[in-house]
N, C-alpha and C positions, 0 to 999 in steps of 0.2 A: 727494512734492510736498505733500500734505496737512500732514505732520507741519511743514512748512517753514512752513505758510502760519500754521499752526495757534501755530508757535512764534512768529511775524513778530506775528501779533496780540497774543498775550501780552505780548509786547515793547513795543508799541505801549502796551498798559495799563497795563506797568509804567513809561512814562516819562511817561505822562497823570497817574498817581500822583506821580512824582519833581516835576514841574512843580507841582503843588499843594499838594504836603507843608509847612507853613511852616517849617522847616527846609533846606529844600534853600537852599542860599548863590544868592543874586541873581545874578553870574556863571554858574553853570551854569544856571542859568532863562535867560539871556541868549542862550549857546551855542547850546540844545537851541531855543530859540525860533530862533534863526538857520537851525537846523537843516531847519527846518520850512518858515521861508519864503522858505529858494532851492529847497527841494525844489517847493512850489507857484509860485512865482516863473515868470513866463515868460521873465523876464531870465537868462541865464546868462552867465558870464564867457568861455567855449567855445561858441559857437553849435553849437545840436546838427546844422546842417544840413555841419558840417565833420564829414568821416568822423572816424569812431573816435575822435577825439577829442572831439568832442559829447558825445559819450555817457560818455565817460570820466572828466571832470573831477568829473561827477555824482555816479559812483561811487567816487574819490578827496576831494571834497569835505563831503558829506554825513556818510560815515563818519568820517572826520578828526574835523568837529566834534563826533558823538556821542561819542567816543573822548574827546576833550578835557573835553567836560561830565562824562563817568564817571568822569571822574580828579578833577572837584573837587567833587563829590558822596560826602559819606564814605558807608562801606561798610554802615552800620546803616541807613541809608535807604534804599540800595538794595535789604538784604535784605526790609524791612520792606515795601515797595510788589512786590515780587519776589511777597511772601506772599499780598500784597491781591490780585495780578492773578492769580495761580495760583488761589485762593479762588473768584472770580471765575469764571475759564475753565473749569472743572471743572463738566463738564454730570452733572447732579441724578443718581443709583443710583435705579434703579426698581425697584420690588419689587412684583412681581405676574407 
């Protein structure tokens, strides 16, 4: 579960990066920003108080659109913010 959480962050910083890159194509800024604000959103299209499917559209939703942003985000900036946020998440080697 750590490793989960630990990757989920990373992830998070890698698309903090994607979002700021001046590079990244305005479309995918647009997606990944969409992305963001149905997940905070208290509107949903699936009321979560309907069983299973509340909760479900969330989870077909959200991903959908990261998926679609990743596809028109070319692959050098992904790697290149991939690098930053690994850089990043990589707690300091102590020597002593």
């Amino acid at each position: 579960m750590k490793k989960i959480l630990s990757n989920f962050k990373r992830e998070i910083g890698v698309y903090r990066c994607v979002l700021r890159h001046p590079k990244t194509p305005k479309m995918a800024k647009w997606v990944l920003a969409a992305a963001v604000a149905y997940t905070i959103s208290p509107i949903d299209l699936i009321p979560d108080f309907i069983p299973l499917l509340g909760q479900l559209d969330d989870l077909i939703i959200v991903p959908s659109l990261i998926l679609i942003a990743r596809m028109l985000i070319p692959a050098d900036i992904i790697a290149e913010c991939r690098k930053s946020a690994l850089a990043h998440s990589t707690p300091p080697v102590s020597h002593g």
